[in-house]
C-alpha positions as CSV (number, residue, x, y, z in Angstrom):
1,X,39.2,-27.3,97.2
2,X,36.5,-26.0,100.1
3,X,37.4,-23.0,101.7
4,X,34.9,-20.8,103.8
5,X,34.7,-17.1,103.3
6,X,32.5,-14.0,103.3
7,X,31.3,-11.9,100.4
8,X,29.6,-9.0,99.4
9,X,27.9,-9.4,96.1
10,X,28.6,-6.8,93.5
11,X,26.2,-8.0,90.4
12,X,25.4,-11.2,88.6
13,X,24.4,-12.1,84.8
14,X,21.5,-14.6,83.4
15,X,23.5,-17.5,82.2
16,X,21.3,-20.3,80.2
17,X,17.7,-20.9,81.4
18,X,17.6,-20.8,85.3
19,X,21.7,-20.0,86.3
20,X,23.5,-17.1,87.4
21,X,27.3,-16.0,86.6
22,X,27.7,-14.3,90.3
23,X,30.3,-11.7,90.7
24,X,31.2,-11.7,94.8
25,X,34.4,-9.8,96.5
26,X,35.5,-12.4,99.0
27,X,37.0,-11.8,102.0
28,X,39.7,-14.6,101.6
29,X,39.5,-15.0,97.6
30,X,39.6,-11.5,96.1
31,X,36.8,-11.1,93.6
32,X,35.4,-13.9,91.8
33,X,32.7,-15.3,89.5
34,X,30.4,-18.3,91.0
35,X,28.3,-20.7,88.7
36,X,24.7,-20.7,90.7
37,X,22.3,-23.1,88.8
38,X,18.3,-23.6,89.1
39,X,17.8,-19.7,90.9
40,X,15.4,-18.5,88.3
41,X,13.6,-21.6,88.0
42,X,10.0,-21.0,88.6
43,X,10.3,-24.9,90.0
44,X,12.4,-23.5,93.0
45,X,10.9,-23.5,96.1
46,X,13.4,-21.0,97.7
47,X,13.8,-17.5,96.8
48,X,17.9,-17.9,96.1
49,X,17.7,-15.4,93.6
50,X,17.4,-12.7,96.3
51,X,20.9,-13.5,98.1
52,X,22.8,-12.5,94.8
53,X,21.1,-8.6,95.2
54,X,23.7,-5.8,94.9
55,X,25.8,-5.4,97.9
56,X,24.1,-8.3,99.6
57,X,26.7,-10.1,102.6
58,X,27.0,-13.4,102.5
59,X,28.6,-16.3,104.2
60,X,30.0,-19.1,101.8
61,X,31.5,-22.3,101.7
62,X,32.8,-22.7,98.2
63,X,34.5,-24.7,95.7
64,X,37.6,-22.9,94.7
65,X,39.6,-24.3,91.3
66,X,43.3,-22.8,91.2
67,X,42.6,-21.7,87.1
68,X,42.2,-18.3,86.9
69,X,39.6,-18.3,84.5
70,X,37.8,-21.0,86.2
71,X,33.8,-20.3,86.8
72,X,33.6,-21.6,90.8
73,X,30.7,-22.9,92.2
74,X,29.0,-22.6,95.8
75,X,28.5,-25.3,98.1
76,X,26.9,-23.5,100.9
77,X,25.6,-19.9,101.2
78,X,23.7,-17.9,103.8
79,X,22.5,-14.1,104.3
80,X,24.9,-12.6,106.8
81,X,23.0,-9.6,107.5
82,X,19.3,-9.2,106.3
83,X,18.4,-6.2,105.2
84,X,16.0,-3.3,107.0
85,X,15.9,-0.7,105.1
86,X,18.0,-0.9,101.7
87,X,15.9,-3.0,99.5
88,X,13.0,-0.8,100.5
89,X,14.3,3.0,100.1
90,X,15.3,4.8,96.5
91,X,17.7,6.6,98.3
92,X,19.3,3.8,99.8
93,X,19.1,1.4,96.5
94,X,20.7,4.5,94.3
95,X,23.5,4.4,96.8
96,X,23.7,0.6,96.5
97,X,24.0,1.1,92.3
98,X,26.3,3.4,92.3
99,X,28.7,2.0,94.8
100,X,28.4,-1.8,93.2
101,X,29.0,0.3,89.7
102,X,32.7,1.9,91.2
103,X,33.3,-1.3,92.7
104,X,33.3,-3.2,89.4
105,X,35.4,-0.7,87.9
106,X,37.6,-0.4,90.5
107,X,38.3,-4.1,92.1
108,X,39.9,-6.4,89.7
109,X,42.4,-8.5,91.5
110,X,42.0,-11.6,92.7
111,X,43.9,-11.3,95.6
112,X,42.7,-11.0,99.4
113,X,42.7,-7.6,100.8
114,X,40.9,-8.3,104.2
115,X,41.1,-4.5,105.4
116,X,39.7,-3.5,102.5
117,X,36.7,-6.3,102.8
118,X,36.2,-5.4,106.4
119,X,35.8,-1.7,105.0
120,X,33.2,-2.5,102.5
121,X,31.1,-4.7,105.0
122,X,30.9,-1.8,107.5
123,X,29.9,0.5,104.8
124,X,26.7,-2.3,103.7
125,X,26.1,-2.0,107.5
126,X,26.2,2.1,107.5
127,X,24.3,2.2,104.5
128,X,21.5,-0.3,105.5
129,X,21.4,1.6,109.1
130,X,21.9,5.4,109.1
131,X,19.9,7.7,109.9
132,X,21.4,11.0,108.5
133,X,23.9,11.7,105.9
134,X,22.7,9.8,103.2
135,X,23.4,12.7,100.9
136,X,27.1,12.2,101.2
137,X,27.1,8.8,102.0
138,X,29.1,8.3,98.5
139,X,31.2,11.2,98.9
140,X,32.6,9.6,101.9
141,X,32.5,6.2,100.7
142,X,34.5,7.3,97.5
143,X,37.1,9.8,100.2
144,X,37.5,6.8,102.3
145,X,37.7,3.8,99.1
146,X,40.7,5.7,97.5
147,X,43.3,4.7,100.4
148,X,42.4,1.3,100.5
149,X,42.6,1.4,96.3
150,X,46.6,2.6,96.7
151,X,45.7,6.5,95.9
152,X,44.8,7.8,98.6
153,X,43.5,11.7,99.0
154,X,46.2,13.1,101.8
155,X,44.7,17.1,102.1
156,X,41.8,18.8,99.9
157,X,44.5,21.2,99.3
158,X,47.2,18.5,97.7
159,X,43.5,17.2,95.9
160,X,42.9,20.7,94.1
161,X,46.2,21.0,93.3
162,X,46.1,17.7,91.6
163,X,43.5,18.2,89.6
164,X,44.8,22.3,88.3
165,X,48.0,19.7,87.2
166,X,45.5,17.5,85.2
167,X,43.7,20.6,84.2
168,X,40.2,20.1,85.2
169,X,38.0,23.3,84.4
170,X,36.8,23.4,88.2
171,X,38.5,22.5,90.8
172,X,37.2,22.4,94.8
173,X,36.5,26.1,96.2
174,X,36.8,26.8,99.8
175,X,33.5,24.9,100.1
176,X,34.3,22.1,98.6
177,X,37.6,21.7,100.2
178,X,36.4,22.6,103.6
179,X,34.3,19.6,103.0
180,X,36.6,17.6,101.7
181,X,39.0,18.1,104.9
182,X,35.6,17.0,107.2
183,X,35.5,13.6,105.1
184,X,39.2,13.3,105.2
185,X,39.3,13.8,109.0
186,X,36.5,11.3,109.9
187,X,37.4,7.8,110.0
188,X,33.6,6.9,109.4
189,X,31.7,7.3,106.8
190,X,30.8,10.5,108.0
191,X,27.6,13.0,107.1
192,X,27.7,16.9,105.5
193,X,26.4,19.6,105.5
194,X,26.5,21.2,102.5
195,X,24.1,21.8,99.6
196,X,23.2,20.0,96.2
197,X,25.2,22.4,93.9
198,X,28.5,21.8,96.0
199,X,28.0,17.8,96.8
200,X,27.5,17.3,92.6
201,X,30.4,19.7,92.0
202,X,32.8,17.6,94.5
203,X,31.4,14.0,93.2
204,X,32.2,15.1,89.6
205,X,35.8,16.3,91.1
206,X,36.2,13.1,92.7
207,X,35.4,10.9,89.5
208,X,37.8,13.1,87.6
209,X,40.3,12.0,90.3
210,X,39.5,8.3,90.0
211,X,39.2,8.5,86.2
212,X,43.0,10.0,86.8
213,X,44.0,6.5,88.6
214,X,42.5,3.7,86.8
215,X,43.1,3.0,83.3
216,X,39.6,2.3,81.4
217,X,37.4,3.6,84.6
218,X,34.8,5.4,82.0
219,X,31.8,7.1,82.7
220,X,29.5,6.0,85.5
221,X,26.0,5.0,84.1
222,X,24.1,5.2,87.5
223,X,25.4,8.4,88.2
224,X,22.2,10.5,86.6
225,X,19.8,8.4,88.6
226,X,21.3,8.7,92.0
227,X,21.9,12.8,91.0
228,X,18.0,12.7,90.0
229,X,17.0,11.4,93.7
230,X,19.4,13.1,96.2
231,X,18.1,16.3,97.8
């Protein structure tokens, strides 16, 4: 069966010769895997292979099968919004890594959850746009992520308490929490001010807390890059 839909890509895998395996979060499908033949031919005339980028947004028309471990396939794809500045800044593409690397721990059901699609594309957006803040961008993106994932963060204080139950060695100070409390009360993926030290100190804190939540979440393998390249 067709059925039109938007996506943001998370990652994809070689598969034979010149196919991809796709992995997309759809806006009307949940996450799923798309078959996408002849995009690393050297024959191809197009350059395909660039829609299936990390955190790309597409538009799709696609050809959904009602097994769940069915491979789909595509039957129309565009770019939804081209890229300015992501593809071209380390900053930026760290960011990208390390947010497609929680999402594919994180998002495993194949159900719809539109708020939580709308919420990823304006974060793509923010990302491939701002001007300031990229130093927290993740902080806030993880804050923000946890409500729509069912585990929401309701105070910094109810946070540090949570993690002196689970016995983490260092939970937030009054730095960290008065940060924390900025990111809870912005709905936007909101800047901060505060220095290197604290921002890897409440990233390792929020981990912790994820790691706390989902069974099998593991250790995040972009994590030492994007530490190495923010300021």
């Amino acid at each position: 069966m067709l059925h039109k839909t938007k996506g943001v890509v998370l990652n994809y895998i070689r598969f034979k010769e010149s196919s991809i395996i796709a992995r997309i979060y759809t806006e009307k499908l949940g996450i799923q895997s798309y078959l996408v033949n002849g995009v690393r031919s050297s024959k191809s005339k197009s350059n395909r292979i660039a829609l299936f980028q990390p955190l790309t947004l597409l538009d799709m028309v696609v050809y959904h099968q009602s097994r769940p471990d069915a491979l789909h396939r595509l039957s129309e794809v565009r770019n939804q919004h081209p890229f300015g500045m992501l593809p071209f800044d380390m900053v930026r593409t760290s960011l990208a890594l390390f947010i497609t690397e929680l999402l594919g721990k994180c998002l495993k059901e194949e159900e719809p959850n539109e708020p939580l699609f709308r919420f990823l594309e304006h974060t793509v957006v923010a990302l491939d746009s701002v001007e300031a803040g990229l130093e927290s961008f993740h902080l806030s993106f993880m804050v923000h992520l946890a409500g729509y994932l069912g585990f929401g963060i309701e105070t910094a204080g109810e946070f540090a308490a949570g993690l002196r139950e689970h016995r983490y060695s260092s939970p937030p100070d009054e730095v960290q929490q008065q940060a924390l409390d900025l990111l809870l009360g912005d709905g936007e993926l909101a800047p901060l001010s505060i220095g290197k030290a604290a921002r890897n100190a409440l990233l390792a804190q929020l981990l912790f807390y994820y790691r706390t939540h989902l069974d099998g979440f593991g250790e995040m393998k972009s994590l030492e890059v994007l530490r190495a390249v923010l300021r």
